[in-house]
N, C-alpha and C positions, 0 to 999 in steps of 0.2 A: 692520335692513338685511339685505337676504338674503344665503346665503354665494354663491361661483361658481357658472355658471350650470351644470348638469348637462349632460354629454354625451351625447348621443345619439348610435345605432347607425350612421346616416348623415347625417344633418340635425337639430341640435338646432331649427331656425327651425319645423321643422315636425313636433311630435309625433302619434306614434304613435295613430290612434283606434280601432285595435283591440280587439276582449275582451279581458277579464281571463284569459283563460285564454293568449293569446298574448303579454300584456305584461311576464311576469318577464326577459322577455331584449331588452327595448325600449330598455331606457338602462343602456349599457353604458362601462367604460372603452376609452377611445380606443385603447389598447396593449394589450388581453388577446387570447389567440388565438381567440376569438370574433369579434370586430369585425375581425381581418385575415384569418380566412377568409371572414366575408360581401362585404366589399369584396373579393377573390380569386377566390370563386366562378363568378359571371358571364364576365368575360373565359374561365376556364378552360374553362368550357362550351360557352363560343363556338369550341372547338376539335374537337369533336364532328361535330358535322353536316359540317364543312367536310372530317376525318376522312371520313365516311361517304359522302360524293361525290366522296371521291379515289379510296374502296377500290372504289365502284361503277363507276366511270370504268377502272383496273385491269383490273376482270373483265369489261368490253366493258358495262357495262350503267349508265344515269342515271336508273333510276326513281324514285327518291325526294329527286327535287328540290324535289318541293310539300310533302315532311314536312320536310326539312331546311331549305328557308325560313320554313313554321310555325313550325320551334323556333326561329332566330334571330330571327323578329318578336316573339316572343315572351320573350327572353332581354333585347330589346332594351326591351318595356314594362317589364317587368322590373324593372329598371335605372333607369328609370326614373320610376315609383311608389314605388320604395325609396328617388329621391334625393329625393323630395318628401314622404312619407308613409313612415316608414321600416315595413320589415314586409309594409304592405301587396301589393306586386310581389311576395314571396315567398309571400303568401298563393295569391295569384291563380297565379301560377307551380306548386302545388302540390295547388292545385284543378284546372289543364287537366293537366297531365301526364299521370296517369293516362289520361287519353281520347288525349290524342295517342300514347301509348305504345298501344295498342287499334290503334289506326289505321297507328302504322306496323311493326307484327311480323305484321299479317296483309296488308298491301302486299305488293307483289312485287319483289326486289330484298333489299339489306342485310339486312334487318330480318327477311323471314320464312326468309334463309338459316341466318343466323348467329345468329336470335333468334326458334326457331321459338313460335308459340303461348303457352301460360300457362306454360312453362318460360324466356324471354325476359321474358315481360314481370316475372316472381317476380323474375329473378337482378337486371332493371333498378329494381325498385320495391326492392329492398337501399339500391341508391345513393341513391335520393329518400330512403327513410326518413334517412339520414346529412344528403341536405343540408337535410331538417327542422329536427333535431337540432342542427345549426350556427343557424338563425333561431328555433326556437321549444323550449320545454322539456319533461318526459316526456312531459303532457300532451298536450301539439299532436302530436307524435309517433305519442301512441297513435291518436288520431283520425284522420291521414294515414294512417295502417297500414288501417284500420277502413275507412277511405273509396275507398283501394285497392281492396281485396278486393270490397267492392260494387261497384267498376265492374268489376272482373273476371269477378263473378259474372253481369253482363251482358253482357259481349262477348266470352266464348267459351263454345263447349261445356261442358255440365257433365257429363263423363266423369270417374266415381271414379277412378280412376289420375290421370289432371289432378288433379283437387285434393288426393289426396294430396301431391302435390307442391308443388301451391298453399299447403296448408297450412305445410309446410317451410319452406318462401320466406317467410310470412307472420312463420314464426316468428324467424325469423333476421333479417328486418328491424326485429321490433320488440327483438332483440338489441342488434343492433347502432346501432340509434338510442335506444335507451334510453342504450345505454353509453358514447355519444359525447356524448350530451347531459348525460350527470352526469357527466364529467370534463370538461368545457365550461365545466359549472356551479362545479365546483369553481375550476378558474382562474381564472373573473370573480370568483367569493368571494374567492380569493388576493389577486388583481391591485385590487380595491377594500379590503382593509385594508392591503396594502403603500401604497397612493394615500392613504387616512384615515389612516394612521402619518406620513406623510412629511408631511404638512397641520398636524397633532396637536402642541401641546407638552406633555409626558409629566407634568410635574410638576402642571400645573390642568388638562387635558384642553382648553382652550380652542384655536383656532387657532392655527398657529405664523406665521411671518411670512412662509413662502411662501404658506400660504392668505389671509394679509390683502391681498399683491398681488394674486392673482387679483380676491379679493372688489373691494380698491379700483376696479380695471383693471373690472372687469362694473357696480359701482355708478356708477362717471363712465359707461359709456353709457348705463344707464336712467335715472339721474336728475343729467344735466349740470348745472344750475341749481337743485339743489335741495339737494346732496349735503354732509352737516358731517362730519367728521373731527376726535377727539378724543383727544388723545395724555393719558396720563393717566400717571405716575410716582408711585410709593410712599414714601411720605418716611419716611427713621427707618430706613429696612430695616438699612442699615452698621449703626448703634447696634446692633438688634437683634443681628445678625450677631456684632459686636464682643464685647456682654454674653455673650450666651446659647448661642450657635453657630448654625451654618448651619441644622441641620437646625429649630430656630425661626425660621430667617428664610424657611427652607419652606413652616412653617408659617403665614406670614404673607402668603404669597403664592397658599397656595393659601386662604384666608379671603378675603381680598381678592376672588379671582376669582368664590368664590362669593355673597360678596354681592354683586358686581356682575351674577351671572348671575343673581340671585333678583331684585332690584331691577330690573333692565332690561326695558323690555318686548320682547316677542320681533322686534318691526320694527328692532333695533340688534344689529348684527355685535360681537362683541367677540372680541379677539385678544391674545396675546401676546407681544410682536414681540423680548424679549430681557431679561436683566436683571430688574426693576422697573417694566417700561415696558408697557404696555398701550394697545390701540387699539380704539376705538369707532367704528363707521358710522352714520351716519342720515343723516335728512331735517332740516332747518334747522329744522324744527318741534318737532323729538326733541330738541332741544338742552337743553331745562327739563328736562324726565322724566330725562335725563344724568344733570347736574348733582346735582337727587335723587337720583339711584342710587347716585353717589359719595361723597356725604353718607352715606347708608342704611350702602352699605359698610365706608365708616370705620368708623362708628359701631359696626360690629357686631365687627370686628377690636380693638376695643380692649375690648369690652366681652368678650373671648377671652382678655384677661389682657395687651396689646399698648398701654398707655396713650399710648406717644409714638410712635405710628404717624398718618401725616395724607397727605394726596393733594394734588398739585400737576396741574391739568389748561389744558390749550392748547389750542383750539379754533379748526379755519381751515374757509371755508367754501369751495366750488367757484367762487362767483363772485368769489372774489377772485385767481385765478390760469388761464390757461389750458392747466394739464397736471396729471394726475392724482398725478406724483412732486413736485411743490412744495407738495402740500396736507402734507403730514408736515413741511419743512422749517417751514413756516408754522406751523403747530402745536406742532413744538419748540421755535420763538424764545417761543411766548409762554409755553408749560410754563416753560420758565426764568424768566421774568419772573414769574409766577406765585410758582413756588418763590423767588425771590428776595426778595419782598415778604413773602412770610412768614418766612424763616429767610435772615436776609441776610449773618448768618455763615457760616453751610453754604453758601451757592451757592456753585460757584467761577465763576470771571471767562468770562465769554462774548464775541465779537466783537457789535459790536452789524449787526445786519443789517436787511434794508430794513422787514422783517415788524414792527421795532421801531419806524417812523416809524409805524404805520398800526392803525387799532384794529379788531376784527373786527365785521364791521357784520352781524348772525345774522336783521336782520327777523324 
């Protein structure tokens, strides 16, 4: 059973079908400061043009009211390509710029006062290289820079003193999007093993029991009717504990997990939810290959030097309840009942509950 379902950059529904060369920054975590400056961007630029019609209104002049509506129809597809195809909008958003930027520093008005020629369009192709930098990694970066300069080298004069400067601006943009996009990179690195540590239980590397909620919480809605849950307990561990010390009954827990991770096929989740206590995902189907695996397991934890170690397993299925927090309940009464019937000494006394009237019917 898969783990939670991945987050994606705006739209997990609808992944990214961009190259390989733009997809390292496709799925990202939901909290790093990548994914709240891309969701930030848009609106923020939508303050721009509206800007640039206030300041030409100002100095007695509205010429560039057909570049400043281009960029918000544009801000606006945008925005929207990103909410359906993440990436995408920003592609397209990074492929016209350049040409609109052409269009509006040789207009008349804002643009060719304040942002005369190939010295306007270098200082504004800065900012684009950054807001690359934010959606795509070196790579895309360097290529946005690249693809700059070619439409530069089409839509002004090529006067040496120009591109001297050109060249400057060139450089400093791939400066500074290189350097925003590797500390960008670094935080998503941060921000996904603080996520993987917090998921993680330290002693078997398996799941910890905040990742087995999500996984349960994402498995009941892909597979409502199909979905088993198997609570599984390590029997003997106190003994062990008792004899030998903790740090064997570590060791017993971390044998256990891994033959259950060797034994398992890779369609079943497994998790560590606490204690002795382990949790399995599948399909109602996976229930036999289980069962073997925890067999497998045993077997091999004792053949480790651990002879009176044994597994008590509870087994509740999706269709016998309709919420995803009673499939565990369900599964504990019968784990007990289980361990009961084998070691009817050791269990201690349980309430009996309803999961006990009713036998798990696994089809």
């Amino acid at each position: 059973m898969p783990g939670p379902p991945r987050q994606g950059c705006v739209s997990a529904a609808h992944p990214s079908p961009l190259p390989a060369l733009f997809e390292a920054t496709m799925s990202l975590p939901t909290r790093s400061p990548r994914h709240q400056l891309q969701r930030a961007l848009c609106p923020l630029l939508t303050a721009l043009p509206l800007a640039t019609l206030l300041l030409g209104l100002v100095g007695g002049a509205a010429t560039n009211v057909a570049q400043a509506g281009a960029f918000l129809a544009l801000l606006g597809l945008t925005a929207l390509l990103n909410h359906r195809w993440c990436g995408w909008g920003s592609a397209l958003f990074l492929l016209v710029m350049p040409l609109w930027l052409v269009w509006f520093v040789q207009a008349p008005g804002f643009g060719a006062t304040f942002l005369p020629g190939v010295t306007g369009y270098g200082a504004v192709l800065i900012l684009l290289s950054a807001f690359c930098a934010v959606w795509f990694p070196v790579r895309g970066v360097a290529v946005f820079v690249l693809y700059g300069a070619a439409v530069a080298a089409l839509g002004f004069p090529r006067s040496p003193l120009d591109w001297l400067g050109m060249v400057w601006f060139l450089l400093v943009a791939l400066l500074v999007g290189f350097a925003l996009a590797w500390l960008l990179g670094c935080a998503d690195q941060m921000v996904r093993q603080l996520g993987s540590a917090a998921r993680r239980d330290p002693l078997t590397g398996l799941g910890n029991r905040r990742a087995f909620e999500e996984a349960l919480r994402a498995a009941w809605t892909r597979h409502p009717g199909t979905l088993a849950l198997a609570l599984i307990d390590v029997d003997g561990l106190k003994t062990v504990n008792d004899e030998r010390g903790h740090a064997a009954g570590d060791q017993v827990l971390q044998l256990f997990a891994q033959g259950l991770q060797t034994h398992l096929p890779a369609t079943h989740g497994l998790y560590r939810i606490g204690g002795d206590e382990y949790v399995a995902l599948c399909t109602r189907r996976g229930v036999d290959a289980l069962h073997r695996a925890i067999e497998a397991a045993t077997a091999q934890v004792r053949q480790q030097g651990f002879p009176l170690v044994g597994a008590s397993v509870g087994v509740a299925c999706s269709t016998e309840t309709a919420a995803p927090e009673t499939l565990l309940t369900l599964a504990d009464g019968r784990m007990y009942r289980d361990k009961h019937r084998k070691y009817p000494a050791r269990s201690r006394p349980r309430t009996r509950g309803p999961w006990e009237e009713q036998a798990a019917t696994l089809g």
